[in-house]
mmCIF file of the C-alpha atoms, coordinates in Angstrom:
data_MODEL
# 
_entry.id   MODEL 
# 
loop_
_atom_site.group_PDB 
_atom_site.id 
_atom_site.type_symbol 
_atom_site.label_atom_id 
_atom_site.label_alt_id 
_atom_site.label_comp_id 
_atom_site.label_asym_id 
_atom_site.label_entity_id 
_atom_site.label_seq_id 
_atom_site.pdbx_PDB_ins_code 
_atom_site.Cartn_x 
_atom_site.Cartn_y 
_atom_site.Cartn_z 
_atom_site.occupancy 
_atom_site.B_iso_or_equiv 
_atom_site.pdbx_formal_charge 
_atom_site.auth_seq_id 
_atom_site.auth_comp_id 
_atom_site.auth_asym_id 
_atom_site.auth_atom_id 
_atom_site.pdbx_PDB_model_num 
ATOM 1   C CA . UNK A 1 1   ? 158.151 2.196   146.557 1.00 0.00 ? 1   UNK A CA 1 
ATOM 2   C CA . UNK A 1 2   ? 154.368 1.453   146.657 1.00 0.00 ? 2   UNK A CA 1 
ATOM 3   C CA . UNK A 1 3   ? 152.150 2.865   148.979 1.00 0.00 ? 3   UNK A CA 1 
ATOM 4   C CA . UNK A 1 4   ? 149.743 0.389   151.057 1.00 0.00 ? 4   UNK A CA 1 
ATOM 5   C CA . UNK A 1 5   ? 146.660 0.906   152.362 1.00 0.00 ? 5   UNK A CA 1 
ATOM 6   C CA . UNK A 1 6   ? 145.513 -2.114  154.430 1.00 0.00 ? 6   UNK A CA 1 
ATOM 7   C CA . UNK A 1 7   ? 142.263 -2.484  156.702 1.00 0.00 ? 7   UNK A CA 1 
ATOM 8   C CA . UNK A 1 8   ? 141.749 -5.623  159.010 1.00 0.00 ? 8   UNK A CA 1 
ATOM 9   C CA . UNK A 1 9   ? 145.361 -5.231  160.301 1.00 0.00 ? 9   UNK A CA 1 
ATOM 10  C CA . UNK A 1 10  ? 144.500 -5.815  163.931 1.00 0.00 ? 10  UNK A CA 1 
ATOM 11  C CA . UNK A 1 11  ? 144.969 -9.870  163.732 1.00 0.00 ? 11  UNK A CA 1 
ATOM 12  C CA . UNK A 1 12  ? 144.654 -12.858 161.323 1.00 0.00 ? 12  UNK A CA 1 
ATOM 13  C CA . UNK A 1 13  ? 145.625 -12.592 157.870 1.00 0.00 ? 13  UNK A CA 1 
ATOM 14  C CA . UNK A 1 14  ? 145.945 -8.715  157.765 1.00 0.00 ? 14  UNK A CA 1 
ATOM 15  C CA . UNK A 1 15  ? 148.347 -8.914  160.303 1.00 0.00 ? 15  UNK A CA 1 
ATOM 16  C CA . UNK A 1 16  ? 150.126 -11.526 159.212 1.00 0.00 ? 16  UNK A CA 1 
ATOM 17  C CA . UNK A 1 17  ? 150.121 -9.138  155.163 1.00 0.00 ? 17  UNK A CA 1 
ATOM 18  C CA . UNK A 1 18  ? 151.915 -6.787  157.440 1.00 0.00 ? 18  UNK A CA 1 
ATOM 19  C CA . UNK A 1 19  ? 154.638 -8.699  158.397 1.00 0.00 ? 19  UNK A CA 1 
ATOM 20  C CA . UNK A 1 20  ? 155.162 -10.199 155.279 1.00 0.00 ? 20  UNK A CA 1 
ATOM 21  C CA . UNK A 1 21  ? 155.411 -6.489  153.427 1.00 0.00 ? 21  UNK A CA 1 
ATOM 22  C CA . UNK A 1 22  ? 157.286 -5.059  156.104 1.00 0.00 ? 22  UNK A CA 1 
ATOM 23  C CA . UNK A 1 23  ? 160.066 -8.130  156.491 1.00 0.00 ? 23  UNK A CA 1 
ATOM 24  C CA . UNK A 1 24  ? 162.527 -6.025  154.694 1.00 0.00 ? 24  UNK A CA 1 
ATOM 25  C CA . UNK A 1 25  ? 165.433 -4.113  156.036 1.00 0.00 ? 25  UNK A CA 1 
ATOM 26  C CA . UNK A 1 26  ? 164.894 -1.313  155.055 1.00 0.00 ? 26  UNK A CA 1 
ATOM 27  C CA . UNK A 1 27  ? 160.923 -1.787  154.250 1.00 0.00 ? 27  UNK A CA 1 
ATOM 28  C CA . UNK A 1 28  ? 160.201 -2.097  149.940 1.00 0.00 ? 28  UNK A CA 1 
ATOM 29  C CA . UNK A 1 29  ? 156.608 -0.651  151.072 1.00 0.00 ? 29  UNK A CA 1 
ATOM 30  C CA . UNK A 1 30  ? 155.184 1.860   152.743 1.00 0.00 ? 30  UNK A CA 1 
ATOM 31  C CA . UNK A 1 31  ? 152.488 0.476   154.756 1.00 0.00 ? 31  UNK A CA 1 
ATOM 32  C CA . UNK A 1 32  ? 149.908 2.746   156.543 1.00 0.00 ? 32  UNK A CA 1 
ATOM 33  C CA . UNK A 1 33  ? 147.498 0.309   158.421 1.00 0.00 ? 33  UNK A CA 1 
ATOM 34  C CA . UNK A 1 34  ? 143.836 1.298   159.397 1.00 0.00 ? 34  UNK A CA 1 
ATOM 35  C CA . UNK A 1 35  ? 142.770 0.249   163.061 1.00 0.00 ? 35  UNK A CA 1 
ATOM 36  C CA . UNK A 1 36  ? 139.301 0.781   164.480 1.00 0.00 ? 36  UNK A CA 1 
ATOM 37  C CA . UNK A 1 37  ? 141.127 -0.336  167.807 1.00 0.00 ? 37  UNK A CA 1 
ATOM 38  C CA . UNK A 1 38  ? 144.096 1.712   168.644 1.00 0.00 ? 38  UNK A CA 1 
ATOM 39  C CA . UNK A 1 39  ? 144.965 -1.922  171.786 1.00 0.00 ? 39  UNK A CA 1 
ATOM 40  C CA . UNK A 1 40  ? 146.911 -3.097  168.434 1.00 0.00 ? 40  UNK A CA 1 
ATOM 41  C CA . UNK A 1 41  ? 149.004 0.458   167.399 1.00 0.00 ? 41  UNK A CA 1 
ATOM 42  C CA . UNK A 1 42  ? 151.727 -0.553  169.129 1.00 0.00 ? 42  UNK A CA 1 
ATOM 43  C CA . UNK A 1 43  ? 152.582 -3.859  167.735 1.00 0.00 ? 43  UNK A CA 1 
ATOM 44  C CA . UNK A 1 44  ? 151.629 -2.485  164.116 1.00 0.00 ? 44  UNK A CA 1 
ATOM 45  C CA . UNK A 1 45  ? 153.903 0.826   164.679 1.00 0.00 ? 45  UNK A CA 1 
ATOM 46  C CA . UNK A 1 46  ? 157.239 -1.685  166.013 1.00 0.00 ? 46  UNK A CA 1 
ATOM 47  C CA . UNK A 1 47  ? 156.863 -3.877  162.351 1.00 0.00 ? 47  UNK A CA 1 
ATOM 48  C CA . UNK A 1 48  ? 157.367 -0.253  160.791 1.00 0.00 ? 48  UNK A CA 1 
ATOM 49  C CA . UNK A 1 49  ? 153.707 0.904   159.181 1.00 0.00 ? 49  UNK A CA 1 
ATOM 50  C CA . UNK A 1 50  ? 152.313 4.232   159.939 1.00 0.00 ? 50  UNK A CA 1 
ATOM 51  C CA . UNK A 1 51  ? 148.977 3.623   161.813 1.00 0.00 ? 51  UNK A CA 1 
ATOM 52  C CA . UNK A 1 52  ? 145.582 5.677   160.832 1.00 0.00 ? 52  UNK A CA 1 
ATOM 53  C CA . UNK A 1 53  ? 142.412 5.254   163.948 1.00 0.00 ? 53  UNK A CA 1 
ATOM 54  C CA . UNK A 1 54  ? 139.204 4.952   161.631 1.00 0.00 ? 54  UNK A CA 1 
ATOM 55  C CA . UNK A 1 55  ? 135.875 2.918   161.396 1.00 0.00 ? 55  UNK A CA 1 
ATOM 56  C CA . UNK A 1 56  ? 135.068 1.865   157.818 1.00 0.00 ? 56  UNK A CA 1 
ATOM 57  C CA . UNK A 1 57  ? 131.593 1.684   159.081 1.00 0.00 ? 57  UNK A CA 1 
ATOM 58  C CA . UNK A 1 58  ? 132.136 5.288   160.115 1.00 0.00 ? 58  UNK A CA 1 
ATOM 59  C CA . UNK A 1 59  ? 132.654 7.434   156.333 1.00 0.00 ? 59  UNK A CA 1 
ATOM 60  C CA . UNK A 1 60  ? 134.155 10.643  158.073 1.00 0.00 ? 60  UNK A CA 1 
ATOM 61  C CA . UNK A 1 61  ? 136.329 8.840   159.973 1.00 0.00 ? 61  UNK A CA 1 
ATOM 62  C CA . UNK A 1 62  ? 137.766 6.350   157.044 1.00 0.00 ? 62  UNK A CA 1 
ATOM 63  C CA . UNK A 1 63  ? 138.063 9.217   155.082 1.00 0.00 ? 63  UNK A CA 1 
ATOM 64  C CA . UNK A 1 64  ? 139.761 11.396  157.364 1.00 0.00 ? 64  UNK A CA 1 
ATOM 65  C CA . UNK A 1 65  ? 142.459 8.189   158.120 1.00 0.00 ? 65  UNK A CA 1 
ATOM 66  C CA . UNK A 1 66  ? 143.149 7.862   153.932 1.00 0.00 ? 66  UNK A CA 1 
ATOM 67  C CA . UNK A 1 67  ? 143.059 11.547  153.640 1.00 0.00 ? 67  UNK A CA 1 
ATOM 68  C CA . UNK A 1 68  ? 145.850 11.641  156.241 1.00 0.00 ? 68  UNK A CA 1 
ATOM 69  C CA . UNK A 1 69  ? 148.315 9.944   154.903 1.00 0.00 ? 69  UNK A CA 1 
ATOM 70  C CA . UNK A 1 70  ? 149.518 11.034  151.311 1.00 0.00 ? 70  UNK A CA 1 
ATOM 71  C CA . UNK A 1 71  ? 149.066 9.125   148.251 1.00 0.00 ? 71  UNK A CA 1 
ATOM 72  C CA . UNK A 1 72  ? 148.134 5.325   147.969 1.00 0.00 ? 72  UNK A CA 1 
ATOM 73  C CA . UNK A 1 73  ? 148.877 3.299   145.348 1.00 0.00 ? 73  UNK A CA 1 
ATOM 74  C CA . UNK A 1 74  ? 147.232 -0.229  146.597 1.00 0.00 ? 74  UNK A CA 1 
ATOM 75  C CA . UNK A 1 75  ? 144.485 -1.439  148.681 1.00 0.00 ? 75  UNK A CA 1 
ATOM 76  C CA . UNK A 1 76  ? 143.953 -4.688  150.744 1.00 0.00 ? 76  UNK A CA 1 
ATOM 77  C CA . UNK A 1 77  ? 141.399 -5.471  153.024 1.00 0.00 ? 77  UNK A CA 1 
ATOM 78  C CA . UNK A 1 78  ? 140.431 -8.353  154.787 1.00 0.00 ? 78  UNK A CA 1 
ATOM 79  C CA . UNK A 1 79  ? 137.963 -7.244  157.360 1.00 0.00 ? 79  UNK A CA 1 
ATOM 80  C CA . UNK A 1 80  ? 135.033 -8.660  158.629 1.00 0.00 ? 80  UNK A CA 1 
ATOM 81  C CA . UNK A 1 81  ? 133.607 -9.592  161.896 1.00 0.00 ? 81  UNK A CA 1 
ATOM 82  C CA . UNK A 1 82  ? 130.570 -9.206  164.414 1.00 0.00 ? 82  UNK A CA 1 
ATOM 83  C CA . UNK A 1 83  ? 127.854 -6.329  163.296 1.00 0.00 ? 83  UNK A CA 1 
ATOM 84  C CA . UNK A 1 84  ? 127.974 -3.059  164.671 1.00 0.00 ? 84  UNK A CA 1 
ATOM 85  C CA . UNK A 1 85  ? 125.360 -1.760  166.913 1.00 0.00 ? 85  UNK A CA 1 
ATOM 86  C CA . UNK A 1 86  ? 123.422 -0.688  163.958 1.00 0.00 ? 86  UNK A CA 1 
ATOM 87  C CA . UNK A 1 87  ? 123.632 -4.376  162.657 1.00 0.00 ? 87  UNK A CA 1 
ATOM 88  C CA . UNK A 1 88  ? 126.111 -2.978  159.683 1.00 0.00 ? 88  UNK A CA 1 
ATOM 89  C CA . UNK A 1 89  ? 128.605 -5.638  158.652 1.00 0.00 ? 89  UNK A CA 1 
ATOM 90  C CA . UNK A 1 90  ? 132.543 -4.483  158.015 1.00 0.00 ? 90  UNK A CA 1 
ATOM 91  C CA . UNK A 1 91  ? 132.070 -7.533  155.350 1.00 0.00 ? 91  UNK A CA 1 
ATOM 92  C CA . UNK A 1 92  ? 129.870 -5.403  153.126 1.00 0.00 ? 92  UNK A CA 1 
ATOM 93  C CA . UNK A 1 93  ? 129.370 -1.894  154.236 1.00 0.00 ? 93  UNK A CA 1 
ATOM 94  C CA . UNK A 1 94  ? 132.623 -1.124  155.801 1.00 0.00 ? 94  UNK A CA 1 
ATOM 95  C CA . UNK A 1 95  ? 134.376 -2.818  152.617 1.00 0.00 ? 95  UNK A CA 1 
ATOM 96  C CA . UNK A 1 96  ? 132.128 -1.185  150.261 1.00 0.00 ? 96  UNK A CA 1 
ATOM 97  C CA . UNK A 1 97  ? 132.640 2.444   151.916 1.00 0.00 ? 97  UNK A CA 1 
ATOM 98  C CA . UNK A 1 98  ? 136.374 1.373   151.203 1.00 0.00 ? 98  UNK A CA 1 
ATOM 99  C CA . UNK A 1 99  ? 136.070 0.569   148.066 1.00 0.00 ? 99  UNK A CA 1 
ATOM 100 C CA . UNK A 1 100 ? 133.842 4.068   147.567 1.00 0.00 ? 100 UNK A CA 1 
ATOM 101 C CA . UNK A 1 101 ? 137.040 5.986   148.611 1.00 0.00 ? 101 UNK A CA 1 
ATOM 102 C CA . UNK A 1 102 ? 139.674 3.964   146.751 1.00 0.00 ? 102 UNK A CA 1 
ATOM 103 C CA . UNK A 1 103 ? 137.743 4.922   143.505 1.00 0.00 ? 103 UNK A CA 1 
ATOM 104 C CA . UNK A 1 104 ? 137.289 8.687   144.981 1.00 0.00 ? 104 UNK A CA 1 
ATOM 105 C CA . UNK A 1 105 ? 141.422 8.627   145.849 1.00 0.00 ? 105 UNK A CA 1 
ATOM 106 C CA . UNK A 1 106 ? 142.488 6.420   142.240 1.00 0.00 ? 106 UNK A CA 1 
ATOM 107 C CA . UNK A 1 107 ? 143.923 3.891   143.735 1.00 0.00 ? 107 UNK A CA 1 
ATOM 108 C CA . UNK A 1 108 ? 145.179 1.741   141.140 1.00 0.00 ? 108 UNK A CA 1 
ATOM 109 C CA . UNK A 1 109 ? 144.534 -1.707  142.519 1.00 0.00 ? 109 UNK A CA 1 
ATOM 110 C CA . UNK A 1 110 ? 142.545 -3.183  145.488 1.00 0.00 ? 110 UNK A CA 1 
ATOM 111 C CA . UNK A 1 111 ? 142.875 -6.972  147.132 1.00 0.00 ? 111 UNK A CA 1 
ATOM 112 C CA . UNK A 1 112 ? 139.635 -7.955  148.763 1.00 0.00 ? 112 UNK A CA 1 
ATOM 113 C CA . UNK A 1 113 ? 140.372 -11.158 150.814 1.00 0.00 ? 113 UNK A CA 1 
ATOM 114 C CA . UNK A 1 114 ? 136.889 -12.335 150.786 1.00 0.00 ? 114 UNK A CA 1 
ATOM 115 C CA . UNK A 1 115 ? 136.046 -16.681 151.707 1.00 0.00 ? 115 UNK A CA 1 
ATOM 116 C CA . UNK A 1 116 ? 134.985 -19.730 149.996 1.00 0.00 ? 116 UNK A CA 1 
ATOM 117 C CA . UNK A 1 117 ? 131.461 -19.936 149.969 1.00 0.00 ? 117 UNK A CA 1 
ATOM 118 C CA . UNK A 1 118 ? 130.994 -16.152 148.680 1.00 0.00 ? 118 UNK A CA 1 
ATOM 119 C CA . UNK A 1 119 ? 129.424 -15.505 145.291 1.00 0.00 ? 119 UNK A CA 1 
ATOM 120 C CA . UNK A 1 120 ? 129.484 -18.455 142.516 1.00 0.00 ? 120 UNK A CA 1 
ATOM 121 C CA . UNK A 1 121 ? 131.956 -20.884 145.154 1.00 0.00 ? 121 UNK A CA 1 
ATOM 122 C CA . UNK A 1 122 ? 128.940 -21.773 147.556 1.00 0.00 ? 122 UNK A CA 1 
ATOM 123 C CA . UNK A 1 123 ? 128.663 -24.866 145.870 1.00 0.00 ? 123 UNK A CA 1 
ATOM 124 C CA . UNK A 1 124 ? 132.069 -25.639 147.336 1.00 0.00 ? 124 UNK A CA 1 
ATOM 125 C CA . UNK A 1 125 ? 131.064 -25.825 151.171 1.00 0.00 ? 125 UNK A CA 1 
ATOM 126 C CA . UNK A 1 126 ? 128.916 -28.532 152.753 1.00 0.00 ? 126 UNK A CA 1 
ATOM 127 C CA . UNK A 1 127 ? 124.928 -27.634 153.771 1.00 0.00 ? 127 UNK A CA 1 
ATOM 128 C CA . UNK A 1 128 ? 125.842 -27.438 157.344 1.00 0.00 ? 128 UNK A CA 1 
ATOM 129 C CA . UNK A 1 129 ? 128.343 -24.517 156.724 1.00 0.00 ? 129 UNK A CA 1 
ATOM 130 C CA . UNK A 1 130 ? 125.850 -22.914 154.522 1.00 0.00 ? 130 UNK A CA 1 
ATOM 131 C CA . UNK A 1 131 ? 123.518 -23.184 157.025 1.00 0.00 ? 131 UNK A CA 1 
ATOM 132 C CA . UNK A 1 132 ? 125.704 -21.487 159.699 1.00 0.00 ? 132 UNK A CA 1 
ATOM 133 C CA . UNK A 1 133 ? 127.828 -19.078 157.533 1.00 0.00 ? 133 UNK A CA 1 
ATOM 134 C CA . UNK A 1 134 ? 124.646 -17.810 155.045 1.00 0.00 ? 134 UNK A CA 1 
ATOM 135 C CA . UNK A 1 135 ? 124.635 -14.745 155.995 1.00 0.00 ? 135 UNK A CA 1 
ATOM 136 C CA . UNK A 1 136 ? 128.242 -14.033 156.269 1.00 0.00 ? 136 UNK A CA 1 
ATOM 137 C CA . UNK A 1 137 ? 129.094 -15.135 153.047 1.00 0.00 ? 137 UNK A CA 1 
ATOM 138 C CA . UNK A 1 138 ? 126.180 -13.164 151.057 1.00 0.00 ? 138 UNK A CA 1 
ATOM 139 C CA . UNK A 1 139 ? 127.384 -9.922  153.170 1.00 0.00 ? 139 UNK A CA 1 
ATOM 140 C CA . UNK A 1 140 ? 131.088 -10.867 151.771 1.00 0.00 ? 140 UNK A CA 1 
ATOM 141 C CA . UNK A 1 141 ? 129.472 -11.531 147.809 1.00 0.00 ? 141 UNK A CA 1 
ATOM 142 C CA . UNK A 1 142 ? 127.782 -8.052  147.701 1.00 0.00 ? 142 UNK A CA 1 
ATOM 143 C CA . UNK A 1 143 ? 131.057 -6.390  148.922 1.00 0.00 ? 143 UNK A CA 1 
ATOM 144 C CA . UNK A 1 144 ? 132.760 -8.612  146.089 1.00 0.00 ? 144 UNK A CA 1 
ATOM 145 C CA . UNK A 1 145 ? 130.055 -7.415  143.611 1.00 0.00 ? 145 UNK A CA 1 
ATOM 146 C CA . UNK A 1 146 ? 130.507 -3.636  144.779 1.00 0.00 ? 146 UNK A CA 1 
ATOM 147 C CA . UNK A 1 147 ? 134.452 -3.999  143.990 1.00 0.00 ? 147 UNK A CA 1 
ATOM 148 C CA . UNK A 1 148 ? 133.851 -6.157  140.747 1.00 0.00 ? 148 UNK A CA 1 
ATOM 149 C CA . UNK A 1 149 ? 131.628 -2.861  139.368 1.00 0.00 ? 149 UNK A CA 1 
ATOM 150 C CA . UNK A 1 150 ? 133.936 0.075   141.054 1.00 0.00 ? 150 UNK A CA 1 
ATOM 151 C CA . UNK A 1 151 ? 136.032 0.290   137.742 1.00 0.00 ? 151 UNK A CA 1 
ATOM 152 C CA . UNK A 1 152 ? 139.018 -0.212  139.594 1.00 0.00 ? 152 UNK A CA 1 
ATOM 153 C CA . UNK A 1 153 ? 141.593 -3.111  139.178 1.00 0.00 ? 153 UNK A CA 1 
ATOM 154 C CA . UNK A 1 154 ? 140.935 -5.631  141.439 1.00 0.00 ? 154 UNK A CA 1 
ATOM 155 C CA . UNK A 1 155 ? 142.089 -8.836  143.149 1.00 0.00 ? 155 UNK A CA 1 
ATOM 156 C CA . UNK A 1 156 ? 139.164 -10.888 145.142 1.00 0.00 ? 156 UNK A CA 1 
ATOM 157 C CA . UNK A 1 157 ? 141.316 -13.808 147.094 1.00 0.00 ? 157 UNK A CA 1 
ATOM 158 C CA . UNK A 1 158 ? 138.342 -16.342 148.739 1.00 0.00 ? 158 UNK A CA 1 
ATOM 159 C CA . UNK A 1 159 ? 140.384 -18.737 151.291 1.00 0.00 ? 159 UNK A CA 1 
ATOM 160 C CA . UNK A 1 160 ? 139.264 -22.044 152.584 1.00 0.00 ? 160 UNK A CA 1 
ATOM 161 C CA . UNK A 1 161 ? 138.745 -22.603 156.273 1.00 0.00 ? 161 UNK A CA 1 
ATOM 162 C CA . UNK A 1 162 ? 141.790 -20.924 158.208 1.00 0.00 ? 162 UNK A CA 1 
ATOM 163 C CA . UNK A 1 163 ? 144.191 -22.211 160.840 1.00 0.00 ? 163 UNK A CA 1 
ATOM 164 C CA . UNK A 1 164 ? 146.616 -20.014 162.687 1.00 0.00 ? 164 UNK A CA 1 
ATOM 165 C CA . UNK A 1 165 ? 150.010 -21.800 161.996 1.00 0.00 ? 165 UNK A CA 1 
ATOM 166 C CA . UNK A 1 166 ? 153.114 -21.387 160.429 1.00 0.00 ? 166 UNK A CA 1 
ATOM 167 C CA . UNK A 1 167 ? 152.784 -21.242 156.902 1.00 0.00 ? 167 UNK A CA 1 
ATOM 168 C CA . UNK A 1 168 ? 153.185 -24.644 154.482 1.00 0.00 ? 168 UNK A CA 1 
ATOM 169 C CA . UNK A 1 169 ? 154.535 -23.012 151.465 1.00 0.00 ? 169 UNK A CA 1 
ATOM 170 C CA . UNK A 1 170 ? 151.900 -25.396 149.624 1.00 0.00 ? 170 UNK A CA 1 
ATOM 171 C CA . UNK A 1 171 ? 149.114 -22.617 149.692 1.00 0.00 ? 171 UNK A CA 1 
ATOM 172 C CA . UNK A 1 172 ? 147.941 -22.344 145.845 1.00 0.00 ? 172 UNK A CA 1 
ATOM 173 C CA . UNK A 1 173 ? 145.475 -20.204 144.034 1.00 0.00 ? 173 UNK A CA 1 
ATOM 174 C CA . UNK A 1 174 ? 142.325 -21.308 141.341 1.00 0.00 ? 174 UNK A CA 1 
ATOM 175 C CA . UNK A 1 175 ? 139.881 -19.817 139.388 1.00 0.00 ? 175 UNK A CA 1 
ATOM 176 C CA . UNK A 1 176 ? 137.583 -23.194 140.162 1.00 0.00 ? 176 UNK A CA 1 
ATOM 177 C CA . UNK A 1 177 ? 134.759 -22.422 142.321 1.00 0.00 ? 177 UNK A CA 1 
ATOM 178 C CA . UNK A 1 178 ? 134.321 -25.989 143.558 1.00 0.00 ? 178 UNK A CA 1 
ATOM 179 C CA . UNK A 1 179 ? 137.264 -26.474 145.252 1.00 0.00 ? 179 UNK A CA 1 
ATOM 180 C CA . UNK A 1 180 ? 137.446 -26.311 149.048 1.00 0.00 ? 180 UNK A CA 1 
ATOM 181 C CA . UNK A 1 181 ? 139.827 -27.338 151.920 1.00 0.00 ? 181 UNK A CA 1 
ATOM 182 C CA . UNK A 1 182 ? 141.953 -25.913 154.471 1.00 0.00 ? 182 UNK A CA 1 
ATOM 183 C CA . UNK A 1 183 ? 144.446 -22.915 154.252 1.00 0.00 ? 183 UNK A CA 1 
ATOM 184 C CA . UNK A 1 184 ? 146.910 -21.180 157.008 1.00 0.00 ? 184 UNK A CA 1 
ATOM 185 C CA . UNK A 1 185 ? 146.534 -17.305 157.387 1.00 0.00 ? 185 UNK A CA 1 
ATOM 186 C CA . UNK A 1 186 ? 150.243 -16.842 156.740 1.00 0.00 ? 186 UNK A CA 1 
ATOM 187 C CA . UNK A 1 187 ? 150.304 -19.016 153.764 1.00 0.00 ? 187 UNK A CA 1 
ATOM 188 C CA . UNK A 1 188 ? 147.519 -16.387 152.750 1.00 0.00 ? 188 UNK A CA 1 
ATOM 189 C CA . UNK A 1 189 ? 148.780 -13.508 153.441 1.00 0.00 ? 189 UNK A CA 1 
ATOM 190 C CA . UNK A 1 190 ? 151.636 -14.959 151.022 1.00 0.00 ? 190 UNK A CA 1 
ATOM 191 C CA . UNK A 1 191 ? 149.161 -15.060 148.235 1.00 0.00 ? 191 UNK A CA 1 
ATOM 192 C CA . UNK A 1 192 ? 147.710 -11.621 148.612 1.00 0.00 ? 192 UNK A CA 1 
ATOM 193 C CA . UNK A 1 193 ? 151.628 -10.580 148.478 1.00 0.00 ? 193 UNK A CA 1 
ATOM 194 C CA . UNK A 1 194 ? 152.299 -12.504 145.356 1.00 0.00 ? 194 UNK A CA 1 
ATOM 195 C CA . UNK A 1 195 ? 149.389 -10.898 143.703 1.00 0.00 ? 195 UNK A CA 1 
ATOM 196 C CA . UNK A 1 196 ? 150.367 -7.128  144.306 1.00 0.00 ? 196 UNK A CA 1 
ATOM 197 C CA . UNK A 1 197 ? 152.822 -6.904  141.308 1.00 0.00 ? 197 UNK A CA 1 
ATOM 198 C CA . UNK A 1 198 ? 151.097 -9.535  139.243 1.00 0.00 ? 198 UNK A CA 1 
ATOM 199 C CA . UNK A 1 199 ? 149.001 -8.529  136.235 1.00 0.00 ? 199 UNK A CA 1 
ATOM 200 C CA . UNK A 1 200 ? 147.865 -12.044 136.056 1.00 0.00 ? 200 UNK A CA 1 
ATOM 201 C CA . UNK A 1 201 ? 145.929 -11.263 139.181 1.00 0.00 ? 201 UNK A CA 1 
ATOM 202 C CA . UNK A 1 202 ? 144.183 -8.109  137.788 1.00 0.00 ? 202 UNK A CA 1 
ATOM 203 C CA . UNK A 1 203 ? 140.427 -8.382  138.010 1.00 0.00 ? 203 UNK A CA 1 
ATOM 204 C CA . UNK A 1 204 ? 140.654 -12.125 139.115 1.00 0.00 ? 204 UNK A CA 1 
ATOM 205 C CA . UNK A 1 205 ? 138.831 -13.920 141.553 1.00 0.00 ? 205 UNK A CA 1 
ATOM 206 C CA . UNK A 1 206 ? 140.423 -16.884 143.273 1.00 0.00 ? 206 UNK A CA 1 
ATOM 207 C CA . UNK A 1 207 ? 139.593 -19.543 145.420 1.00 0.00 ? 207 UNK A CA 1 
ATOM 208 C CA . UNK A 1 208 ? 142.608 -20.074 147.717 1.00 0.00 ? 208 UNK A CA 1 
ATOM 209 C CA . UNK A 1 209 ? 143.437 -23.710 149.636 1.00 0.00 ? 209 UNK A CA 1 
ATOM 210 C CA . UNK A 1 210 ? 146.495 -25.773 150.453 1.00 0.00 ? 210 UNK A CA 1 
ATOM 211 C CA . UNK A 1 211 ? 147.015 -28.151 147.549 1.00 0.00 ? 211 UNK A CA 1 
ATOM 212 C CA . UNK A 1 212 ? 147.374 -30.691 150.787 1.00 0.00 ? 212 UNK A CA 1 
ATOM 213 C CA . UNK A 1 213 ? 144.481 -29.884 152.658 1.00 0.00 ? 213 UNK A CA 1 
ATOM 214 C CA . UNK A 1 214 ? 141.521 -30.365 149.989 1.00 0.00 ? 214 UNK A CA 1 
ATOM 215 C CA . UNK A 1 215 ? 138.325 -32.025 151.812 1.00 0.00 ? 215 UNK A CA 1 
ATOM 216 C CA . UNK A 1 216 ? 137.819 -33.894 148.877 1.00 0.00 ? 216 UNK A CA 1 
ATOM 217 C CA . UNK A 1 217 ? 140.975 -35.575 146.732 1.00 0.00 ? 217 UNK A CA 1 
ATOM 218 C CA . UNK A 1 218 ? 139.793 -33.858 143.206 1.00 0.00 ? 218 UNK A CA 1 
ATOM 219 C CA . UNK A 1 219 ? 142.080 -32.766 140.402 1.00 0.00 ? 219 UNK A CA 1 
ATOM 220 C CA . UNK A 1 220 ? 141.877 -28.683 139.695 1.00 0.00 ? 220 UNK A CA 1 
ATOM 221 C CA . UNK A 1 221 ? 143.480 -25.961 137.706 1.00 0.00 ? 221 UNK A CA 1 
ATOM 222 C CA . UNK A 1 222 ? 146.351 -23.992 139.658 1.00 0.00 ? 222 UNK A CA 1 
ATOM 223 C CA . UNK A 1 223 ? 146.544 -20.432 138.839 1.00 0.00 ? 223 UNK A CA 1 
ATOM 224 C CA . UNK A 1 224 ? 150.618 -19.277 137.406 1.00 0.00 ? 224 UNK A CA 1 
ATOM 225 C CA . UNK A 1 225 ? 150.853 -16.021 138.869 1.00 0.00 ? 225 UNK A CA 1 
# 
């Protein structure tokens, strides 16, 4: 049984990752869940994963939360958000502190859900969304970069732009940059679940879209987990 680490739990993909590990009776995983907001514990705790309080802006407290609770086998994040009051970004520094302690801890893989537009897949969104999401998405490529040097095995999933509905079952991942469309947070939370056990996925770094959602009709390569 493999133990899970997984930070950005509270809502969106992460919490749809939980469901989809913990939707065995019993569990196949044992799923501890990091949460920064402790509004969310209760919904978290009645799925079946052990919650840890922690900031992965905050070191002492991160640590103290993966210290806590035994040994850990995988990580997945998928945080992000709005700065902190010191104008740090869970997008790079809380994900990079993570990926600081997974190294410390040898953890023997680590899913980064990152987002088109990050790294060498900018030339896949449109000038306006640069324009808007800049920032964002060089935050998210230096937290890609940190993980891509760590020496650890990794898995960087980039998803198109995300709706919050129930899952198409056409979701597909690709190593081609260009390619961009629309993808359902349950359809990737499906993906990030398919690549756990796959050593196809090992040090990979996906684009992930709904083969029915492209913006542009275009003919690409689909990754065979």
């Amino acid at each position: 049984m493999q133990n899970i680490f997984l930070a950005g739990s509270s809502r969106g993909v992460g919490r749809e990752i939980a469901k989809l590990l913990l939707e065995n009776e019993p569990p196949l995983v044992r799923l501890v869940a990091l949460l920064r907001n402790p509004t969310y514990a209760v919904e978290l705790e009645a799925l079946g994963a052990k919650v840890m309080l922690g900031d992965a802006l905050d070191n002492l407290t991160l640590e103290a939360a993966m210290s806590n609770c035994g040994e850990i086998d995988v990580v997945i994040t998928t945080m992000g958000g709005l700065p902190s009051d010191r104008g740090e970004r869970a997008d790079c520094e809380g994900n990079k502190n993570l990926i600081d302690l997974a190294v410390k801890r040898g953890v023997k893989k680590f899913i980064l859900v990152s987002s088109i537009g990050s790294g060498n897949s900018v030339v896949a969104i449109a000038p306006q969304v640069l324009q808007a999401l800049g920032a964002i998405l060089k935050e998210k490529e230096k937290a890609e970069q940190h993980l891509v040097n760590s020496g650890l095995t990794y898995t960087i999933i980039r998803p198109g732009g995300l709706k919050s509905e129930a899952a198409t079952g056409n979701a597909v991942l690709t190593e081609d940059p260009t390619i961009s469309g629309i993808i359902h947070r349950a359809d990737v939370a499906r993906l990030v679940c398919d690549c756990l056990n796959s050593d196809r996925a090992n040090n990979k770094v996906f684009s992930a879209i709904d083969r029915h959602m492209l913006f542009k009709p275009v003919k690409f390569e689909i990754f065979d987990l």
